[in-house]
C-alpha positions in Angstrom: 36.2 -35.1 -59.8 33.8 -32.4 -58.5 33.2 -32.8 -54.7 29.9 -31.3 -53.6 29.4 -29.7 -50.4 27.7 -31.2 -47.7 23.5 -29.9 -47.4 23.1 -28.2 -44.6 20.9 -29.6 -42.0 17.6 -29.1 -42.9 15.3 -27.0 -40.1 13.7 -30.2 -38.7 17.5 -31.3 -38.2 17.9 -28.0 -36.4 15.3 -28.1 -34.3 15.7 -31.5 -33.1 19.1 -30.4 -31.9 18.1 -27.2 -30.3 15.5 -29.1 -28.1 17.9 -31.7 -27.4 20.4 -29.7 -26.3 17.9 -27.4 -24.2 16.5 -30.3 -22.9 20.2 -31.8 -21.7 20.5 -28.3 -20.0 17.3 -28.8 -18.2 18.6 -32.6 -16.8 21.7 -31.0 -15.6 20.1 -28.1 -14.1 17.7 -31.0 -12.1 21.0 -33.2 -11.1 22.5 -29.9 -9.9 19.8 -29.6 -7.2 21.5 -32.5 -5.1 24.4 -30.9 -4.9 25.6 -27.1 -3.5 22.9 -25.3 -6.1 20.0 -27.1 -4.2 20.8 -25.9 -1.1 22.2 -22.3 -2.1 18.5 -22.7 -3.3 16.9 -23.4 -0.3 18.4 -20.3 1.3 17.5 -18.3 -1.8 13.8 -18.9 -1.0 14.3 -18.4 2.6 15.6 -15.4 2.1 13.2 -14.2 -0.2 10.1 -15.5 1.4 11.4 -14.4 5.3 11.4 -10.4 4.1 8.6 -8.0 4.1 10.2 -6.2 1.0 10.2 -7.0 -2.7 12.4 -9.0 -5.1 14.1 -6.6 -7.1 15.2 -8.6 -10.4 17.6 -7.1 -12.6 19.5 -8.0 -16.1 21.0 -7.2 -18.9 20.4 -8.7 -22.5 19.1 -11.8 -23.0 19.8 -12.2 -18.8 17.0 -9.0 -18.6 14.5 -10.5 -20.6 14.6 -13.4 -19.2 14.8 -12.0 -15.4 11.5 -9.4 -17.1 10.1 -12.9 -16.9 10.8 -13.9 -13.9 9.6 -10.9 -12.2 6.2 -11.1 -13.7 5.9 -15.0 -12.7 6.5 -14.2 -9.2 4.4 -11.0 -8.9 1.6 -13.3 -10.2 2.2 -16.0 -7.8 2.3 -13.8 -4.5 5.5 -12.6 -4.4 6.1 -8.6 -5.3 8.4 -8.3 -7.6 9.6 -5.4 -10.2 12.2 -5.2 -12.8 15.1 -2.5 -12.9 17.0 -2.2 -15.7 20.6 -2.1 -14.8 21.4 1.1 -17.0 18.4 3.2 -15.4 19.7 1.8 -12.3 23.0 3.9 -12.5 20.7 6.8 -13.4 18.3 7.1 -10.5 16.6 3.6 -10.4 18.8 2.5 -7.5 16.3 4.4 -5.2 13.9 1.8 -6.3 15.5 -0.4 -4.4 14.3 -0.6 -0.2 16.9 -1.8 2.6 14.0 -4.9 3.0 14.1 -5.7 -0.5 15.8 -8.6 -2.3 18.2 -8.2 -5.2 18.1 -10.9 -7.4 20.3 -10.5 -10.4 21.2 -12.5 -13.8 23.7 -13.1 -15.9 25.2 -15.9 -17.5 28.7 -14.7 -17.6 28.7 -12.9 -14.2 30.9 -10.2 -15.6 28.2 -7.8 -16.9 29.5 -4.4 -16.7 26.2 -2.5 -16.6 25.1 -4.6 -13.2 28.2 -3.4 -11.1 26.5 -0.3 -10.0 23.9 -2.7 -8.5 26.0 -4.6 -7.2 27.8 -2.3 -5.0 24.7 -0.3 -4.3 23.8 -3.9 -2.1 27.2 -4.1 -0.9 26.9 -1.0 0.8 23.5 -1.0 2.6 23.4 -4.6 3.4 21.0 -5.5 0.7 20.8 -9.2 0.2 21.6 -10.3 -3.6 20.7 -13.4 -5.2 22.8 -14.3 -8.1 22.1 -16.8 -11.1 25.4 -17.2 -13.0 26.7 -20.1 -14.4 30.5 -18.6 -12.8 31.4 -18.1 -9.0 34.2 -16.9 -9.1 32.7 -13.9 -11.1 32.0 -10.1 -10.2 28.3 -11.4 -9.3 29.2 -14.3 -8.0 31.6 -13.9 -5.3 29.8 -10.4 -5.0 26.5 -12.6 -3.9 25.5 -13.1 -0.7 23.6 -16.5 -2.2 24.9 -17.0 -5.5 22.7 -19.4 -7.6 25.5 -21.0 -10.1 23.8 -23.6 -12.7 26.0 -26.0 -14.4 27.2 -24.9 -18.0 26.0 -26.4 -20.9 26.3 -26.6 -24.6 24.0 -23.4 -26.4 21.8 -24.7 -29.1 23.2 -22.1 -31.0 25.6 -24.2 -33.7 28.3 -21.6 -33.1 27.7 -21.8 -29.3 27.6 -18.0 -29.0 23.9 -17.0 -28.7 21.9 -17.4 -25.3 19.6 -20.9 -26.1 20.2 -23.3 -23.0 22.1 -20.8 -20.7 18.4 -18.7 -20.7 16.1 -21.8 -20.7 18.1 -22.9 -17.8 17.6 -19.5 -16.4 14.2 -18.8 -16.9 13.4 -22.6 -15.5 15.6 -21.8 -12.3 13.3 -18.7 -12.0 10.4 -20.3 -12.6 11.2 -22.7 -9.5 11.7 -20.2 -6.8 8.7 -18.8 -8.4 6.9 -22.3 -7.1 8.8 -22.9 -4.3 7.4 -19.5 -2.8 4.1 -19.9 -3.8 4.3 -23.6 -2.0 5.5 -21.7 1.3 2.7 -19.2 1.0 0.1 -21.3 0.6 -0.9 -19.5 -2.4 -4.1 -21.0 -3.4 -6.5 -21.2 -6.7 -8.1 -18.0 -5.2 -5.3 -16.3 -4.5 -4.6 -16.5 -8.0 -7.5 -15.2 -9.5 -6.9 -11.7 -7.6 -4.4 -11.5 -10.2 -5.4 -13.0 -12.9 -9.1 -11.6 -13.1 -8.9 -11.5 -17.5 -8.7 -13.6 -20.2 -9.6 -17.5 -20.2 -7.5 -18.0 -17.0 -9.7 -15.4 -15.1 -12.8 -17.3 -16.3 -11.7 -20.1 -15.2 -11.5 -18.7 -11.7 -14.6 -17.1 -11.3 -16.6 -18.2 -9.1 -20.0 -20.2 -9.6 -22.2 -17.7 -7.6 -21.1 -15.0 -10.1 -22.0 -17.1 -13.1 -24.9 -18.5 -12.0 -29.0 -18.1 -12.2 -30.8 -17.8 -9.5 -34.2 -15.7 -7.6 -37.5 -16.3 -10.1 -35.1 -17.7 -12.7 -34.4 -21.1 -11.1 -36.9 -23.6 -12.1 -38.8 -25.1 -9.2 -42.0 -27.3 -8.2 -42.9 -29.0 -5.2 -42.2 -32.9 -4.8 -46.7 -33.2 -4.7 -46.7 -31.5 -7.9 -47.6 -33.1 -11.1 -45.5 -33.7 -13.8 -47.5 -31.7 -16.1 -46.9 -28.4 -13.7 -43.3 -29.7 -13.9 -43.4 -29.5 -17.7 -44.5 -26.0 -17.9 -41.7 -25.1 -15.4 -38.8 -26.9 -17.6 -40.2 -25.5 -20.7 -41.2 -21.5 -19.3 -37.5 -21.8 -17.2 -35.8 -22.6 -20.6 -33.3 -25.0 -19.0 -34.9 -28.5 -20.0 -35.0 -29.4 -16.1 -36.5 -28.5 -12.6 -35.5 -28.7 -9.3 -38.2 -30.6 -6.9 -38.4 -29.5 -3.4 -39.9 -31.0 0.1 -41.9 -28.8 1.9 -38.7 -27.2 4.0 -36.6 -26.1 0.4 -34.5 -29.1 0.8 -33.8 -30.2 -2.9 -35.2 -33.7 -3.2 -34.4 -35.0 -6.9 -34.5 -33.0 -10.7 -36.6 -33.7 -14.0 -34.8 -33.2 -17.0 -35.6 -33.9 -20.8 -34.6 -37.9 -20.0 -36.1 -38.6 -18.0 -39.8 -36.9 -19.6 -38.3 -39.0 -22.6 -38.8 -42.7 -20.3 -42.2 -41.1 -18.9 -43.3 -41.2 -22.3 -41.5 -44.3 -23.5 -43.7 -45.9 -20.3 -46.9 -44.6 -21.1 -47.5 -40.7 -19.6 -49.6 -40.8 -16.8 -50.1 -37.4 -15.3 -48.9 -38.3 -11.8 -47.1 -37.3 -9.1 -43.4 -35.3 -10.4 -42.0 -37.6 -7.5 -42.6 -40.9 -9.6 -40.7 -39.6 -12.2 -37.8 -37.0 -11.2 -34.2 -38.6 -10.6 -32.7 -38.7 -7.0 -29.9 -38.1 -5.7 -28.9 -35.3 -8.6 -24.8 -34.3 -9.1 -24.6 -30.4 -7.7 -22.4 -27.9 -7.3 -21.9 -24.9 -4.3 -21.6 -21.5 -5.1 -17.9 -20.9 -3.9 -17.1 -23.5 -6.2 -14.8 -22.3 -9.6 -16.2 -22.8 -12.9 -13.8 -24.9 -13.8 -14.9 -27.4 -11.6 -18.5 -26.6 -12.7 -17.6 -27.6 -16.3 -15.4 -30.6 -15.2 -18.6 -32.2 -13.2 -20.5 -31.7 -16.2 -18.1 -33.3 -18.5 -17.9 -36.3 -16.3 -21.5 -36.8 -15.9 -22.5 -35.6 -19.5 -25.0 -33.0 -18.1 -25.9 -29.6 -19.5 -27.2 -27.7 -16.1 -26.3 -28.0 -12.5 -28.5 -26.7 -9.8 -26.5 -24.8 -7.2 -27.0 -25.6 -3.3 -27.1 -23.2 -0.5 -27.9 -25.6 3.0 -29.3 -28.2 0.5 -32.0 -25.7 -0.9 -31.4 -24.6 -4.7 -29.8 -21.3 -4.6 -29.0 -21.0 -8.2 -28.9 -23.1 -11.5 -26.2 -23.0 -14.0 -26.0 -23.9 -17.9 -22.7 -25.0 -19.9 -24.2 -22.2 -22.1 -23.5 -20.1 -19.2 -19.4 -21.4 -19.6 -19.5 -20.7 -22.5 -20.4 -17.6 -22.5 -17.4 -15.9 -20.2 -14.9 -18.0 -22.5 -14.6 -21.1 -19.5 -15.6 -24.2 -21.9 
């Protein structure tokens, strides 16, 4: 009788097992930590964040992509960092490389051939190298001065030959000194933007006072107008609301389209804009980040918000205006 093959996994099948798998790398990677790899990791950063020079990161294959990576993340975070290719290295690239820098190398193995160069380059001139190797007892990692050795795991890969956990487990290793820096520095939201000025991220960062309306363009009326003026204002402003001021500048309350809406619902009467504004409005300040602009107006359902300088309306900005640089 005719025996059929077994059907191959279908790609669901496979993908369940690949993120499995990379996921069981991760978990290990995480119980690591309590032991000799958290603390070889504690001197890692100290190292690093303790010199006035650069991270050099440096790779080969799959280990170079991945440290590529790695580089970026940390010069975006606050802490200067190039990669050098291990073969240009051996051809000039060494002099990259500063006596107050740190060397922080990859590779799986330990044993690639292309990164002795390096290696002994940092031997030489006392050039502290940080090592993430899953061997150390390797070239790399008893050449080390703080070798970085994560646990091995199973690859993804079903003939357990291409890099699938071994480089998810370095690029998350990189991505926590990455953290752990920017935790020591302090680095803050506006820090960040400094380097990340494009894109949706950038927008998100701007600031309020860059964004904003404000001089002849901020609609305003006096608390003793009427709420006809106050009208005119809302409609010739374009923003369907007006700030109302004391006497000093000091904002005092807003009318917006609601609450005209209940004025007429009650019966207009052309009275004082003071019976009829709302007190007590939500606003924002002009250091504020647009992000935090748009979150205040999701939470309270709004459109505008007025900006305050020493409680006087400095500016007024529209989710139109969000919009607009690519923030909502």
């Amino acid at each position: 009788m005719d025996q059929h093959p077994p059907s191959p996994p279908s790609a669901l099948d496979d993908a369940r097992r690949t993120l499995l798998l990379e996921a069981e790398g991760l978990k290990a990677l995480r119980t690591a930590m309590d032991g000799p790899l958290g603390a070889a990791f504690e001197r890692a950063v100290a190292a690093i964040g303790g010199t006035g020079g650069r991270v050099m990161v440096t790779g080969m294959g799959k280990s170079g992509h991945v440290g590529r990576k790695i580089a970026a993340t940390l010069a975006s975070t606050g802490t200067p960092a190039y990669f050098v290719h291990p073969a240009e290295a051996s051809h000039g690239d060494l002099g990259m490389i500063a006596d107050d820098d740190v060397v922080l190398a990859l590779s799986w193995s330990g044993e690639a051939p292309e990164l002795a160069d390096i290696i002994a380059y940092t031997r030489r001139w006392s050039i502290t190298l940080v090592a993430i190797t899953a061997r150390s007892g390797s070239a790399l990692g008893a050449g080390a001065d703080i070798p970085l050795v994560l646990p091995v795991m199973p690859e993804a890969c079903p003939n357990g030959l291409a890099p699938t956990t071994s480089t998810t487990m370095q690029l998350a290793i990189g991505d926590a000194l990455a953290v752990a820096l920017l935790s020591r520095r302090g680095f803050s939201a506006q820090d960040f933007r400094r380097f990340h000025p494009g894109g949706k991220l950038g927008s998100q960062l701007r600031r309020v006072r860059d964004v904003m309306h404000a001089g002849d363009a901020v609609p305003t009326v006096p608390e003793d107008a009427s709420l006809s003026r106050a009208i005119m204002e809302m409609t010739g402003k374009r923003f369907g609301t007006t700030a109302v001021v004391d006497r000093e500048g000091h904002l005092v309350g807003v009318v917006t389209d609601g609450d005209l809406r209940r004025a007429f619902q009650a019966g207009f009467v052309d009275g004082p804009v003071r019976d009829a504004m709302s007190r007590n409005p939500r606003t924002i300040g002009p250091d504020a980040l647009s992000e935090e602009a748009l979150h205040l107006m999701n939470e309270r359902r709004i459109t505008s918000l007025f900006v305050l300088e020493a409680g006087r309306p400095a500016g007024i900005l529209h989710l139109h205006d969000l919009l607009r640089i690519g923030v909502a």
